[in-house]
Biopython code that builds the backbone (N, CA, C, O; Angstrom):
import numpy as np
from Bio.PDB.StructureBuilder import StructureBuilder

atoms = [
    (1, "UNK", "N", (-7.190, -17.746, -18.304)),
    (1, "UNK", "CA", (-6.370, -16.882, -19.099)),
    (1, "UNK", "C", (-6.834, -15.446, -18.945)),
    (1, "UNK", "O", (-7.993, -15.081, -19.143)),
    (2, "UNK", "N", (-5.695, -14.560, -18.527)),
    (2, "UNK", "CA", (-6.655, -13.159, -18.631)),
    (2, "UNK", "C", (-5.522, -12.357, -19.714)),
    (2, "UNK", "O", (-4.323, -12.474, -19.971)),
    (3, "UNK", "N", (-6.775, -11.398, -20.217)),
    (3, "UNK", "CA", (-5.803, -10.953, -20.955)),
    (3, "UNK", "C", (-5.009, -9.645, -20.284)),
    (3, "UNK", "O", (-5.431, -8.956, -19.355)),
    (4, "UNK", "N", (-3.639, -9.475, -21.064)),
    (4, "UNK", "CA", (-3.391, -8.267, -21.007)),
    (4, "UNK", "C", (-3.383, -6.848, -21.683)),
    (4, "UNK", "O", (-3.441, -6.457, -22.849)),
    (5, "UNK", "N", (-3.280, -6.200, -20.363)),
    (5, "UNK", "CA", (-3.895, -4.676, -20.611)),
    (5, "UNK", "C", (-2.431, -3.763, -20.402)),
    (5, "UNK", "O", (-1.522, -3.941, -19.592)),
    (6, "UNK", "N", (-2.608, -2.631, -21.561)),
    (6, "UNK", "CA", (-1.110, -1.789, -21.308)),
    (6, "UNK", "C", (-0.908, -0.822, -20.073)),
    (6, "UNK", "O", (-1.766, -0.091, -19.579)),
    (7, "UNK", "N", (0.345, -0.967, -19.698)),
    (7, "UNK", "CA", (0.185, -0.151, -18.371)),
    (7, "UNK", "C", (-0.186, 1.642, -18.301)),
    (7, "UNK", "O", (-0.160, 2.344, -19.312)),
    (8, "UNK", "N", (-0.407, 1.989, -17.387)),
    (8, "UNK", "CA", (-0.592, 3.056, -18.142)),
    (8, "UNK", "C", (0.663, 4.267, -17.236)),
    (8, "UNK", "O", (1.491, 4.046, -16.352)),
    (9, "UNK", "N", (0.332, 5.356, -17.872)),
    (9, "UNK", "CA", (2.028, 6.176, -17.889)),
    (9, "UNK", "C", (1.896, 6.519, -16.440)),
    (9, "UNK", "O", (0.826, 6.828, -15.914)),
    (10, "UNK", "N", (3.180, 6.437, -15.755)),
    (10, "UNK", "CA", (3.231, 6.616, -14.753)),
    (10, "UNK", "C", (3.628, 8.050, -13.846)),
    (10, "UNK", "O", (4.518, 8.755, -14.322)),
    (11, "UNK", "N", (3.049, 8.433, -12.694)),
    (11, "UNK", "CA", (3.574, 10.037, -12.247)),
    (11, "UNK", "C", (2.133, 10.261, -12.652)),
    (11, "UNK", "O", (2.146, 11.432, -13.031)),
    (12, "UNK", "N", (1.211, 9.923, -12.754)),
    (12, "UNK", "CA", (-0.283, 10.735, -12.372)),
    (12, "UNK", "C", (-1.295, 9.503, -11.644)),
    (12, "UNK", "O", (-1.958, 8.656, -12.242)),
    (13, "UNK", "N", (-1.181, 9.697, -10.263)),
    (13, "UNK", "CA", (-1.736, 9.293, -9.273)),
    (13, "UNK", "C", (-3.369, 9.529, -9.481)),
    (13, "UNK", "O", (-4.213, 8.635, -9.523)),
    (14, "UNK", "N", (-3.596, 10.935, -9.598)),
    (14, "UNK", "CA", (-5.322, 10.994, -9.496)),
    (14, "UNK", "C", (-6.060, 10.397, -10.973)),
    (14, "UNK", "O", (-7.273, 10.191, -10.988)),
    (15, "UNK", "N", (-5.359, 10.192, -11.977)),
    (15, "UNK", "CA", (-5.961, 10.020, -13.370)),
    (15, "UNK", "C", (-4.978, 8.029, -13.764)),
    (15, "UNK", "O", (-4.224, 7.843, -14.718)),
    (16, "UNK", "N", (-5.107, 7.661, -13.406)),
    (16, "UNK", "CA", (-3.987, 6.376, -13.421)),
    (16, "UNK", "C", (-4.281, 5.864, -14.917)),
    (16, "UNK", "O", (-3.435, 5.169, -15.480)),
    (17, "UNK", "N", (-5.072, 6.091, -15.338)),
    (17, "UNK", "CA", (-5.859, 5.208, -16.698)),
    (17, "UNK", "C", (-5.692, 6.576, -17.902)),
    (17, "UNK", "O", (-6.428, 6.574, -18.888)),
    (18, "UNK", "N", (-4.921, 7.419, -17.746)),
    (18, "UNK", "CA", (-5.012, 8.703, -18.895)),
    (18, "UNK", "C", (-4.526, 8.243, -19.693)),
    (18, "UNK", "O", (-5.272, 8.496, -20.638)),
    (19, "UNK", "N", (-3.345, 7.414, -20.234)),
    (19, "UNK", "CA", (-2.556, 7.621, -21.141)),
    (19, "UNK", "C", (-2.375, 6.000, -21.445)),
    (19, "UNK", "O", (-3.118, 5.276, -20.782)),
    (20, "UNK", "N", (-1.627, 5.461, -22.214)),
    (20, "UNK", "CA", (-0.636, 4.386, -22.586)),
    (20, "UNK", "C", (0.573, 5.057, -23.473)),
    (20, "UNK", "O", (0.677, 5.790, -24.457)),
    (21, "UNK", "N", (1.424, 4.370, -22.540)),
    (21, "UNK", "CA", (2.926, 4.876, -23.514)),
    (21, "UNK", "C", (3.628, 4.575, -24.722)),
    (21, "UNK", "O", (4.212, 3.526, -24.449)),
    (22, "UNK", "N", (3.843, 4.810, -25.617)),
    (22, "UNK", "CA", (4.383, 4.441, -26.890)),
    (22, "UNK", "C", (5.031, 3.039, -27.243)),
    (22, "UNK", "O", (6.203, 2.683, -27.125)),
    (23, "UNK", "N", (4.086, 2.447, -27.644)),
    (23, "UNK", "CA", (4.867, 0.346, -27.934)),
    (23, "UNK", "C", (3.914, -0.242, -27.376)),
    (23, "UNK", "O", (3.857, -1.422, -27.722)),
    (24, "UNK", "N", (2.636, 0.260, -26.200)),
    (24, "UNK", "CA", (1.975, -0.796, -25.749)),
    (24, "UNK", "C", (1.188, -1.292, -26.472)),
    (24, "UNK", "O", (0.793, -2.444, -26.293)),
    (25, "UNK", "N", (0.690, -0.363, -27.672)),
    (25, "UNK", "CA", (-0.600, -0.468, -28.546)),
    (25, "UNK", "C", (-0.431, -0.811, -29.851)),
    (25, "UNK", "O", (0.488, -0.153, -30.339)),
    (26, "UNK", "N", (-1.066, -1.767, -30.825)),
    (26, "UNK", "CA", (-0.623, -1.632, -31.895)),
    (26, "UNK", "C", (-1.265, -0.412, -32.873)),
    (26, "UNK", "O", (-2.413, 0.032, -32.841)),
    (27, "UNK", "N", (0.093, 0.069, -33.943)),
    (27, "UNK", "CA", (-0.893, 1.132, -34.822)),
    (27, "UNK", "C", (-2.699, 1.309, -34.699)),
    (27, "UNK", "O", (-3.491, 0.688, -33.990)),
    (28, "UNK", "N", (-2.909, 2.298, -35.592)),
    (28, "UNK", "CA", (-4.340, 2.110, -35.521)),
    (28, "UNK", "C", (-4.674, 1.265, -36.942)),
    (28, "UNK", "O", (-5.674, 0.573, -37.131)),
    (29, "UNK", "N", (-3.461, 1.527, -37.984)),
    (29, "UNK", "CA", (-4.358, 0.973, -39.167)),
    (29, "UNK", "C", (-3.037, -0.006, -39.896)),
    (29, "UNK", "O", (-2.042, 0.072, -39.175)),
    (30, "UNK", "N", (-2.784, -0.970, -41.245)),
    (30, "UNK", "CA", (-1.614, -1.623, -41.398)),
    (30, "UNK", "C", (-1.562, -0.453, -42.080)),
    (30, "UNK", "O", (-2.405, 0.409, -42.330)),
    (31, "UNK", "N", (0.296, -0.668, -42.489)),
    (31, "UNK", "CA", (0.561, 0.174, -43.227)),
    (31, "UNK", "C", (0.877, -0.341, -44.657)),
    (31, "UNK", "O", (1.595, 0.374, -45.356)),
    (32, "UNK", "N", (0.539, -1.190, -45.023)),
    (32, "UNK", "CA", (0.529, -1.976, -46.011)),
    (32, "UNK", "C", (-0.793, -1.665, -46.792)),
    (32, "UNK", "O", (-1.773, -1.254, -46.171)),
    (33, "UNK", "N", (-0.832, -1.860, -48.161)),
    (33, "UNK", "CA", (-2.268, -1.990, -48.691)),
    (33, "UNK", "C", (-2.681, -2.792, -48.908)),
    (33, "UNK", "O", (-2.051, -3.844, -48.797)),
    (34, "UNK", "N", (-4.159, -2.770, -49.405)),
    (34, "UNK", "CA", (-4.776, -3.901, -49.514)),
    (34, "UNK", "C", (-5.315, -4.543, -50.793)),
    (34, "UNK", "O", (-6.284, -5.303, -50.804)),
    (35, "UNK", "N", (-4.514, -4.126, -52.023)),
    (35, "UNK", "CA", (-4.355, -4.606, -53.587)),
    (35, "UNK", "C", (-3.698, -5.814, -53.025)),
    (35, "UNK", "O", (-2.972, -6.170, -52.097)),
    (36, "UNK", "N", (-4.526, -6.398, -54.396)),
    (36, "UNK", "CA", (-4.003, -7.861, -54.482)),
    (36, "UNK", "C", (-2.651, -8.278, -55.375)),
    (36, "UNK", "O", (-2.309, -9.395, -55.762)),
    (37, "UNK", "N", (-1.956, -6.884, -55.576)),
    (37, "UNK", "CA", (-1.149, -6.944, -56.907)),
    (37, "UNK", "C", (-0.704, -5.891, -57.570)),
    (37, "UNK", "O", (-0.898, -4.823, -56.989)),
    (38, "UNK", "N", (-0.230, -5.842, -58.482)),
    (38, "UNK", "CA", (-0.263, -4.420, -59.184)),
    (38, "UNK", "C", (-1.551, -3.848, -60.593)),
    (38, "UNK", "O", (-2.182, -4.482, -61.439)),
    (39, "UNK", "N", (-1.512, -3.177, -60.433)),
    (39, "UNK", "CA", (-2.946, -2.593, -61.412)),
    (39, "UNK", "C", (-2.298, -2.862, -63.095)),
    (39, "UNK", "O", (-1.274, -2.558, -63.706)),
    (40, "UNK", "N", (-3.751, -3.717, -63.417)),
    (40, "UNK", "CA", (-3.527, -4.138, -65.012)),
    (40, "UNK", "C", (-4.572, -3.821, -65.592)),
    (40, "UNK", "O", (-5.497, -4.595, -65.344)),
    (41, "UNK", "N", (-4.964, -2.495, -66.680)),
    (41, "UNK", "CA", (-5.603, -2.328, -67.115)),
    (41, "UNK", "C", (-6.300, -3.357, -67.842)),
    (41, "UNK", "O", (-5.627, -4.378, -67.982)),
    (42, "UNK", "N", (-7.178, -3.379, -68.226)),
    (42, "UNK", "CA", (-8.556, -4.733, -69.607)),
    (42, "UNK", "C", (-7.262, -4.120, -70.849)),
    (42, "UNK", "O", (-7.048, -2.937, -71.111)),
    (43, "UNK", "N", (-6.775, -4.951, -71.263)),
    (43, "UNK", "CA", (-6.398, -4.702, -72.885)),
    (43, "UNK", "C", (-7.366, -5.291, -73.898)),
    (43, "UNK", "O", (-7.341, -4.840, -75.043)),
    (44, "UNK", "N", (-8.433, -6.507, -73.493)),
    (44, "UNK", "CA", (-9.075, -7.127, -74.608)),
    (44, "UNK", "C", (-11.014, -7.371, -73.788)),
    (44, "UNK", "O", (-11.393, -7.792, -72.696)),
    (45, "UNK", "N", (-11.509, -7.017, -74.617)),
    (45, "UNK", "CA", (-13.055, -7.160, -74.035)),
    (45, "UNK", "C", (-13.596, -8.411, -74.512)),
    (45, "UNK", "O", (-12.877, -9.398, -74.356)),
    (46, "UNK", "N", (-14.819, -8.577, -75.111)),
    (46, "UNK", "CA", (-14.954, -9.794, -75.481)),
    (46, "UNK", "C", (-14.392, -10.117, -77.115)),
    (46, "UNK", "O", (-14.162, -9.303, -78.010)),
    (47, "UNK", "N", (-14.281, -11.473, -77.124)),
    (47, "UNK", "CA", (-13.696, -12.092, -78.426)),
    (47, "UNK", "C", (-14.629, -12.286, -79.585)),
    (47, "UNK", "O", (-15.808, -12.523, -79.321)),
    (48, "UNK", "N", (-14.293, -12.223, -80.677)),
    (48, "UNK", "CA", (-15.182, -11.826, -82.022)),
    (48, "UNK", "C", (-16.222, -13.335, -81.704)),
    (48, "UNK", "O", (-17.443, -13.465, -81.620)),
    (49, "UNK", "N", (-14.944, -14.440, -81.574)),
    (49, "UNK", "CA", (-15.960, -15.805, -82.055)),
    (49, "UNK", "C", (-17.130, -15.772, -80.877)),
    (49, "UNK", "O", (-18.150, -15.793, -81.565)),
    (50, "UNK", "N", (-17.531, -15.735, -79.593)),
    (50, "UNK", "CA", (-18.169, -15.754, -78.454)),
    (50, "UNK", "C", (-19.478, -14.844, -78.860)),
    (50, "UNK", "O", (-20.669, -15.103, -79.031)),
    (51, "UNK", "N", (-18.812, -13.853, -78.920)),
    (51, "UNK", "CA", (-20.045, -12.787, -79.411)),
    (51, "UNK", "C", (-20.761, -13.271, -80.899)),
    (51, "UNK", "O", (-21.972, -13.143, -81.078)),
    (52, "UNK", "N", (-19.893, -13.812, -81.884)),
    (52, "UNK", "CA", (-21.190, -14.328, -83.211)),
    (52, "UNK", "C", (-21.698, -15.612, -82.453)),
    (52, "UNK", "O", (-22.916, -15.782, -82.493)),
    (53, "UNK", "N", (-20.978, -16.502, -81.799)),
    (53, "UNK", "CA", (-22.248, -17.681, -81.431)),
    (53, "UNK", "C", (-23.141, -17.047, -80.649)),
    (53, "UNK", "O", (-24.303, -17.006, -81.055)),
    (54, "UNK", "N", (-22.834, -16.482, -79.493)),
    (54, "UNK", "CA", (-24.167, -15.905, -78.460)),
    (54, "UNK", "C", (-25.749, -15.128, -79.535)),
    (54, "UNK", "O", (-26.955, -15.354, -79.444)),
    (55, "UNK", "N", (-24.867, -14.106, -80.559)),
    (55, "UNK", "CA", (-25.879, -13.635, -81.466)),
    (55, "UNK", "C", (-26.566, -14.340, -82.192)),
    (55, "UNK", "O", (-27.756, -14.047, -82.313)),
    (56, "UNK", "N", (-25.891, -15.755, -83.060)),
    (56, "UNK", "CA", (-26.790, -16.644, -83.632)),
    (56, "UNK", "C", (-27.667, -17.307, -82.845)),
    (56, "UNK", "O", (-28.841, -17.479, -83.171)),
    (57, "UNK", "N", (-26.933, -17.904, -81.286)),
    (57, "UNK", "CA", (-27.949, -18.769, -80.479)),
    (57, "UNK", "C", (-29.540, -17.936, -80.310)),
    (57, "UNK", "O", (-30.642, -18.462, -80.157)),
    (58, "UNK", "N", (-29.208, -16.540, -80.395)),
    (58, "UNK", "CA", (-30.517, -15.573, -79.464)),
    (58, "UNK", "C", (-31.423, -15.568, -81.545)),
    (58, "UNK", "O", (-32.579, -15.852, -81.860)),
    (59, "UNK", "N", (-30.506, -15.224, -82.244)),
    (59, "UNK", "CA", (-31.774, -15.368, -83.435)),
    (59, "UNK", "C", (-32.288, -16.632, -84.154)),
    (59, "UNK", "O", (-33.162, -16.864, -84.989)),
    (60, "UNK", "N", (-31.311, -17.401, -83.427)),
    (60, "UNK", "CA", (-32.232, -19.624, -83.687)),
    (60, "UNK", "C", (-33.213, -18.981, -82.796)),
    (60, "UNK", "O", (-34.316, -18.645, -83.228)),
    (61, "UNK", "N", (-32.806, -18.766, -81.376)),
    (61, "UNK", "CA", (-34.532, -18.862, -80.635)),
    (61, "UNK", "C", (-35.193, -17.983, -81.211)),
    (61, "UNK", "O", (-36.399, -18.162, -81.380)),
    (62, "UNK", "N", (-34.732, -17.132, -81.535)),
    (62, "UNK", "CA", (-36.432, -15.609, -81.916)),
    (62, "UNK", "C", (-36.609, -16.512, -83.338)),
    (62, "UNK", "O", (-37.653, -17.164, -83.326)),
    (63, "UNK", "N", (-36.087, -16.616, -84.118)),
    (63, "UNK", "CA", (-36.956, -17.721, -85.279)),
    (63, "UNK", "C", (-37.732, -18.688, -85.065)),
    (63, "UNK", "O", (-38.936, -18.913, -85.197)),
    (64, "UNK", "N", (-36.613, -19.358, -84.623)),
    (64, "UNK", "CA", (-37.714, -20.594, -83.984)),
    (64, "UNK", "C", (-39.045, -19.920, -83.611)),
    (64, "UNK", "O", (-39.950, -20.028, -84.439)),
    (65, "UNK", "N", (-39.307, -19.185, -82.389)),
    (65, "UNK", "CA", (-40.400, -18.685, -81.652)),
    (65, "UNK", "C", (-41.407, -17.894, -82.652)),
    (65, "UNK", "O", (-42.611, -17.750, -82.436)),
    (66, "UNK", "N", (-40.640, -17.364, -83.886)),
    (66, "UNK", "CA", (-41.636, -16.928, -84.449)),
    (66, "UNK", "C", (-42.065, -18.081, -85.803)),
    (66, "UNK", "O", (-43.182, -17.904, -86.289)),
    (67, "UNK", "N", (-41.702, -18.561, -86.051)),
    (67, "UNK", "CA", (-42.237, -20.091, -86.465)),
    (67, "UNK", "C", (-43.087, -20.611, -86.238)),
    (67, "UNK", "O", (-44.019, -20.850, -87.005)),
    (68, "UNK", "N", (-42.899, -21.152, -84.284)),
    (68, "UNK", "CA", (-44.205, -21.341, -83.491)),
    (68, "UNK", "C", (-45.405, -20.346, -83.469)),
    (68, "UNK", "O", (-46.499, -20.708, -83.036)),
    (69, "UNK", "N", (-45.244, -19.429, -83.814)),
    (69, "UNK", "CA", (-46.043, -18.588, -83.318)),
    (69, "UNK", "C", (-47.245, -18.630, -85.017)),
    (69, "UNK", "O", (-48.439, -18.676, -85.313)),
    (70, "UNK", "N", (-46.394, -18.595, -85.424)),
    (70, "UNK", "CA", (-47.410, -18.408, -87.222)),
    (70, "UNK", "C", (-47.452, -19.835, -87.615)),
    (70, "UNK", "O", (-47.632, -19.928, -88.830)),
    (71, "UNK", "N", (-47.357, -20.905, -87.057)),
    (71, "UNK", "CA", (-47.614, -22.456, -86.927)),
    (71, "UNK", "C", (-49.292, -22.572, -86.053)),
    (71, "UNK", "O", (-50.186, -23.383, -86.295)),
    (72, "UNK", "N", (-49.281, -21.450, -84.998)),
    (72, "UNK", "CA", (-50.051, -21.781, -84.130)),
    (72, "UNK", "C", (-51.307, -20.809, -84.669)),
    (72, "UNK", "O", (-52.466, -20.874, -84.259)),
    (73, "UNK", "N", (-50.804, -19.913, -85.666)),
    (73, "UNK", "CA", (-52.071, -18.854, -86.006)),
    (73, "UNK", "C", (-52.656, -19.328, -87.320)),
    (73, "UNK", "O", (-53.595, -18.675, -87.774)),
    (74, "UNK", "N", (-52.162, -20.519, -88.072)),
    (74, "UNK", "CA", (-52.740, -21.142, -89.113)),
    (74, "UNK", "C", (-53.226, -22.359, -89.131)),
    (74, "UNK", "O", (-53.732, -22.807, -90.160)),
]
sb = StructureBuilder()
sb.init_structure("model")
sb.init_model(0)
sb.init_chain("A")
sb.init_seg("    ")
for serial, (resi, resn, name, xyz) in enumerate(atoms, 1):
    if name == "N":
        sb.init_residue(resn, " ", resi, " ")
    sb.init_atom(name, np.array(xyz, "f"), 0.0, 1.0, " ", f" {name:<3s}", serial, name[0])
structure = sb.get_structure()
């Protein structure tokens, strides 16, 4: 298989390789973009209930830990 190569413009004998003529090449870039969609701002961040369990889970452990800790100094 070989590949092909665009011809190049013809009427210059000493330079044969100067140019390619318009259609042989594709663009240089798409012209399309590259969003996945249309732009949707955040309307909502995190939810009330998520954020009080995460906060209780982190002060069970720091209690707990300080429990252990004045368990282990008496």
């Amino acid at each position: 298989m070989s590949a092909r190569t665009p011809d190049p413009e013809p009427g210059n004998a000493s330079r044969p390789y100067e140019g390619v003529p318009p259609g042989e090449t594709p663009p240089g870039e798409s012209s399309t973009g590259s969003g996945a969609g249309p732009y949707r701002p955040l309307t909502r961040g995190w939810g009330k209930g998520p954020l009080v369990v995460i906060c209780l889970v982190a002060l069970a452990c720091a209690l707990f830990f300080l429990a252990y800790a004045i368990m282990l100094n008496v």
